[in-house]
C-alpha positions as CSV (number, residue, x, y, z in Angstrom):
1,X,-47.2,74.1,102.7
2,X,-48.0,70.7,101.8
3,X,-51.1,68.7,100.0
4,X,-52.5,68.0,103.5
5,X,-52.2,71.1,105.2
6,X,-55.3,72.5,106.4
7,X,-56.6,69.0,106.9
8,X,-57.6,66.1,109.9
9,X,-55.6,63.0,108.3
10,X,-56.4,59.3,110.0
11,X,-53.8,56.6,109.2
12,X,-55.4,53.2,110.0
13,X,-52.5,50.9,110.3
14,X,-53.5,46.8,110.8
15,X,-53.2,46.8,114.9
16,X,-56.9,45.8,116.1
17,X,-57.1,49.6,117.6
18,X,-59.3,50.7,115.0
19,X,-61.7,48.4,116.1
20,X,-65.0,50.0,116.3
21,X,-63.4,53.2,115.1
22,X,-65.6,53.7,111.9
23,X,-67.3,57.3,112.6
24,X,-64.2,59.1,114.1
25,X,-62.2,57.6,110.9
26,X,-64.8,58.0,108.7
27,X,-65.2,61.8,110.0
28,X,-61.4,62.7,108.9
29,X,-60.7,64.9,105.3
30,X,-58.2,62.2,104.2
31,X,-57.9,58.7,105.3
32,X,-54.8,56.6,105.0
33,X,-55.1,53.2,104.9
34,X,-52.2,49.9,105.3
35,X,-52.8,47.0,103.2
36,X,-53.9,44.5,105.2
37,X,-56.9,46.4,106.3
38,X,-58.9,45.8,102.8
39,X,-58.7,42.0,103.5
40,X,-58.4,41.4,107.3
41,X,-58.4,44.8,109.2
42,X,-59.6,46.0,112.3
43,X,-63.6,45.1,112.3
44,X,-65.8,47.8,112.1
45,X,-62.8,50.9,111.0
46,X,-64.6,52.6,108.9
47,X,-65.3,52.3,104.5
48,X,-63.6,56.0,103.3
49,X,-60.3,55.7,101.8
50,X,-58.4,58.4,100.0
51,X,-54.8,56.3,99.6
52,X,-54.1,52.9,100.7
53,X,-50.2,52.2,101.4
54,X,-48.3,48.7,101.4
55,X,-47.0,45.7,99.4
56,X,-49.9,44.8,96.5
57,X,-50.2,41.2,94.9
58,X,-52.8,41.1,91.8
59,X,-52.7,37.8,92.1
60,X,-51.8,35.1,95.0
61,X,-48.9,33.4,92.9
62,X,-47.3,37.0,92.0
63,X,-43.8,37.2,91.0
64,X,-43.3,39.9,92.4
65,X,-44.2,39.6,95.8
66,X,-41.8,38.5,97.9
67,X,-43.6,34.7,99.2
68,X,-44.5,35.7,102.7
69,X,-44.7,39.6,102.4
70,X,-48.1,41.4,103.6
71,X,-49.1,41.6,99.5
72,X,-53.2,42.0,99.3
73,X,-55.6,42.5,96.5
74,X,-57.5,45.2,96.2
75,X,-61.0,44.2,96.0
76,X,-63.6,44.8,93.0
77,X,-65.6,47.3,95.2
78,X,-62.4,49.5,95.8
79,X,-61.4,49.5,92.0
80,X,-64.5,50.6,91.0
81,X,-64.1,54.1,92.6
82,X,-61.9,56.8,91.7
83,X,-61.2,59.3,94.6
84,X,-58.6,57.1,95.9
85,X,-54.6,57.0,95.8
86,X,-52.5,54.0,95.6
87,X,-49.5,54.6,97.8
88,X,-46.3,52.5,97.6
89,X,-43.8,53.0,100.4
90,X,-40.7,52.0,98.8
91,X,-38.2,54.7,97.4
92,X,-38.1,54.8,93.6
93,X,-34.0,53.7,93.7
94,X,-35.3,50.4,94.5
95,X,-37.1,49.7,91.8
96,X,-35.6,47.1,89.5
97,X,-36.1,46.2,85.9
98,X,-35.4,42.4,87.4
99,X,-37.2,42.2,90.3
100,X,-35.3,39.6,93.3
101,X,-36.8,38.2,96.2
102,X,-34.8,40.2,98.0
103,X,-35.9,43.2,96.1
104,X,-39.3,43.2,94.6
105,X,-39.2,46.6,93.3
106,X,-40.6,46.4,89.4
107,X,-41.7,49.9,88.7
108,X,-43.7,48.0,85.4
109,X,-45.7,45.8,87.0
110,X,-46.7,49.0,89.6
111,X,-48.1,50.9,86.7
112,X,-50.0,48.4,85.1
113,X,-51.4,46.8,88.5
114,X,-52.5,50.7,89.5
115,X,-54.9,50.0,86.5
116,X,-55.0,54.1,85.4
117,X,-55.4,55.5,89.5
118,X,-52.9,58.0,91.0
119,X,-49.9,56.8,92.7
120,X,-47.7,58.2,95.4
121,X,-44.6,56.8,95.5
122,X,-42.5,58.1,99.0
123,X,-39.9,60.8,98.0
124,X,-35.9,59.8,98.2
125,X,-36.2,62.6,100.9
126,X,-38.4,61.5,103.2
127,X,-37.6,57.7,102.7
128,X,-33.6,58.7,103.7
129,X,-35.1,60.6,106.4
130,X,-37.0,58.1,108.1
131,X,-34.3,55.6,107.7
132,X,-31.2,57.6,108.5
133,X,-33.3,58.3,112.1
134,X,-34.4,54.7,112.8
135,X,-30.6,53.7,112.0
136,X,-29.7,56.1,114.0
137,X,-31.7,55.0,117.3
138,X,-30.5,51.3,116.2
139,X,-28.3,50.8,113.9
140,X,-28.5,47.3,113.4
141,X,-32.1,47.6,111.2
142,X,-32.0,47.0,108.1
143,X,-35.3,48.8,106.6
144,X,-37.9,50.5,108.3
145,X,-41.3,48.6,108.5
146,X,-44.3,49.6,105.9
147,X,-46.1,51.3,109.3
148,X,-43.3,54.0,109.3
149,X,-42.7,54.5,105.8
150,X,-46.3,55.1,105.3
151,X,-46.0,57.4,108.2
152,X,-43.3,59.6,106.7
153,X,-45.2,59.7,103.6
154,X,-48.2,61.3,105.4
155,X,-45.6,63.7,107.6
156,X,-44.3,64.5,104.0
157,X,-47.6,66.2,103.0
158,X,-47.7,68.1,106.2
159,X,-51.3,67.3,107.9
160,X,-52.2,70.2,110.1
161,X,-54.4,67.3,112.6
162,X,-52.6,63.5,112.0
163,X,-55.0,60.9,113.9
164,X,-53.5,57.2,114.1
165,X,-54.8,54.1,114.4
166,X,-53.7,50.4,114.6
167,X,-50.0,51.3,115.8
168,X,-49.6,48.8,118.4
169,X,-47.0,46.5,118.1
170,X,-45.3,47.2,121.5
171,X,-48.8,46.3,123.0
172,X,-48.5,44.0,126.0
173,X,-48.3,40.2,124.8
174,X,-48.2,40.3,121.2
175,X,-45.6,38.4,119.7
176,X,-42.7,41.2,118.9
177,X,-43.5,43.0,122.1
178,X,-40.3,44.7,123.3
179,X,-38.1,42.6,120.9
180,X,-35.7,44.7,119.4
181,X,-35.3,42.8,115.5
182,X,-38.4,41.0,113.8
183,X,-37.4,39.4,110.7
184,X,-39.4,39.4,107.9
185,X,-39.1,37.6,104.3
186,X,-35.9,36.2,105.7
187,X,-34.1,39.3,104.9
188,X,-35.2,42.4,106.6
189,X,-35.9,43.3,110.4
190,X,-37.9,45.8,111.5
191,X,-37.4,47.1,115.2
192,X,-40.9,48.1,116.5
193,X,-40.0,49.6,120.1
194,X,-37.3,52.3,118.2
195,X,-40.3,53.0,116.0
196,X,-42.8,53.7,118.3
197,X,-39.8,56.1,120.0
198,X,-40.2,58.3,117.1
199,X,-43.7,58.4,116.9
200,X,-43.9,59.3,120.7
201,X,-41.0,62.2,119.8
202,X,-44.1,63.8,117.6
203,X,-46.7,63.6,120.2
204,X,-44.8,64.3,123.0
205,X,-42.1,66.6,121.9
206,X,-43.3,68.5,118.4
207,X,-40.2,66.6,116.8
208,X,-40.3,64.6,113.6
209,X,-36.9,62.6,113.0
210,X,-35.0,65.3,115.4
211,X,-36.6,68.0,113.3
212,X,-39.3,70.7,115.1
213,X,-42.6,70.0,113.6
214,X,-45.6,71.4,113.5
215,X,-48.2,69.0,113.1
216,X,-50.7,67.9,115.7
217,X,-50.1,64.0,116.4
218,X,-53.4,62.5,118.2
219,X,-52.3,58.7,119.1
220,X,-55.4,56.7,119.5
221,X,-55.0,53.7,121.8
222,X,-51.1,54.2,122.1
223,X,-49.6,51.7,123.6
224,X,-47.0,51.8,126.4
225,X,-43.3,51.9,125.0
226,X,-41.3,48.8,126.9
227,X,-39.0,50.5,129.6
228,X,-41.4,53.8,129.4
């Protein structure tokens, strides 16, 4: 049994599907939330958060924030509440006392920029799991994209009702539609389509990462997977 069982979680990733979305989101125990969405979001998705996931800059000229990554400040109005989680998606053996720009784990800077809220940090199990399934649909990725690590975060704290938001990357004429590698940073690809096949495994087959699963996967908006 895990911290969200028993509960309706929303993630709201940054696709424009949670566009107008704001009372269904709004209406769920525990909303997730990707980074982008605090400064350029879907319009209209909704104000309750209860974690928001992804790459954080305190400061445009960061360090350490690789130039080019999705970093985002969190802005005044979100600080100044308490009931929320600050959720980073990388796996603590990545953290570095030096951060690189290949690498911009710094476990330091995290705890000071978290200014005294919780943090979640994704477990060395989950993280492996997610990327030991995405390597093995294609195994020329190099790390799985902030969207599905945040997703087996969630999946780690077992949601009884998971609804999801803003996953539509394979959507019809964007950009990385049906491309199989989207670099990033110079240094990492992400492959979208193999992503959205193991999202679809949960709603359409009950399987999470090859593994039976029990939790009920309502895909708002989903978008057709390319050769679907």
């Amino acid at each position: 049994m895990g911290l969200l069982t028993g509960k309706t979680v929303a993630l709201v990733a940054n696709g424009r599907s949670g566009t107008d979305q704001c009372v269904e989101i709004d209406a769920c125990d525990f909303v997730v939330r990707l980074s982008a969405w605090v400064s350029e979001g879907p319009k209209n998705a909704g104000s309750k958060v209860s974690a928001v996931s992804g790459v954080f800059s305190k400061e445009a000229n960061n360090p350490y924030v690789t130039p080019g990554a999705p970093g985002v400040e969190i802005p005044d109005w979100l600080w100044a509440k308490d009931d929320w989680e600050l959720w980073c998606p990388l796996a603590g053996e990545y953290f570095l006392e030096k951060p690189t720009y290949l690498n911009v784990g710094d476990w330091k800077w995290l705890l000071t920029f978290s200014n005294g809220h919780a943090m979640r940090l994704i477990r060395q199990t989950a993280a492996n799991m997610i990327y030991d399934y995405v390597r093995y649909i294609n195994p020329t990725v190099t790390y799985p994209s902030l969207g599905l690590n945040t997703f087996a975060m969630v999946m780690d704290l077992e949601p009884t009702m998971l609804h999801i938001w803003g996953y539509d990357a394979t959507v019809f004429g964007k950009p990385d539609y049906n491309k199989a590698q989207v670099p990033m940073a110079e240094a990492i690809a992400h492959d979208f389509v193999a992503e959205k096949r193991i999202i679809a495994e949960l709603a359409d087959k009950g399987t999470w990462c090859g593994v039976p699963n029990k939790t009920k996967l309502v895909w708002h908006f989903r978008p057709e997977l390319p050769g679907a």
